[in-house]
Each structure stands twice: as structure tokens, then as C-alpha cells.
C-alpha positions, 0 to 999 in steps of 0.5 A: 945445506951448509952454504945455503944456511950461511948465506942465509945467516950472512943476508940477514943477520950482518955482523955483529948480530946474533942469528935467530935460529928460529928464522933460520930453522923455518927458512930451511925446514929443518930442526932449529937444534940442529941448525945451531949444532951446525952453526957452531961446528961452522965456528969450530965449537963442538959439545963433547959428548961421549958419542963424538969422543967415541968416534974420535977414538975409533978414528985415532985406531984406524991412523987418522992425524988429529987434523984429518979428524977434525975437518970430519968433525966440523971443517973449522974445528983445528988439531989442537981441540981435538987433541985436548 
């Protein structure tokens, strides 16, 4: 779904245009906040809520490194954001 949205995003919204979230979500049949929440994880951008934070922590207890956690986040997303 990840590459069919990008693909989609690439086709018709060239650089530096922004993406109408609305087409897209029609386009894939899903929920438009969701595809901006996976737009922005494509980017490496995640909204911290206490839910993910909460994940991050039960993660870090079962040994995983900060590098691994955040490819399970978003595959963009580096060690460095989730350490912060």
C-alpha cells in the first residue's frame, strides 16, 4: 500500500507540489488522515502521542537499539528522533 501511495503521489503531484490528500485517500479507498499519517512517517515525521511513546518503552525493556525501533516506527524515521 506504502508503494502504491507513493507511486501514486510521484505520478501526480511532482515535486515540489504538495499532495492533495483527498485524491490520494479516494484513490486508495482509505481514510485521508491516514494517508497523511503514513505520508509523514514515509518522511521520518511522527506525532508523539503517549500511545507511541508507550510503545517505544516496551520496546527499549524487550532490548531493542534505538535504530531498530525506529525502522518499526516509520522506515525513515532515525535513532537520533527516537532518542530525543
Amino acid at each position: 500500500m506504502v508503494d502504491q501511495m507513493k507511486a501514486f503521489i510521484a505520478d501526480n503531484y511532482p515535486a515540489p507540489a504538495t499532495p492533495n490528500f483527498r485524491a490520494v485517500s479516494n484513490y486508495m479507498w482509505i481514510n485521508r488522515e491516514d494517508c497523511i499519517h503514513m505520508s509523514d512517517m514515509l518522511k521520518g515525521n511522527i506525532v508523539w502521542t503517549d500511545e507511541i511513546k508507550a510503545r517505544v518503552v516496551d520496546m527499549c525493556r524487550k532490548g531493542m537499539r534505538y535504530k531498530d525501533i525506529g525502522k518499526q516506527l516509520s522506515p525513515n524515521l532515525s535513532a537520533a528522533k527516537v532518542v530525543a
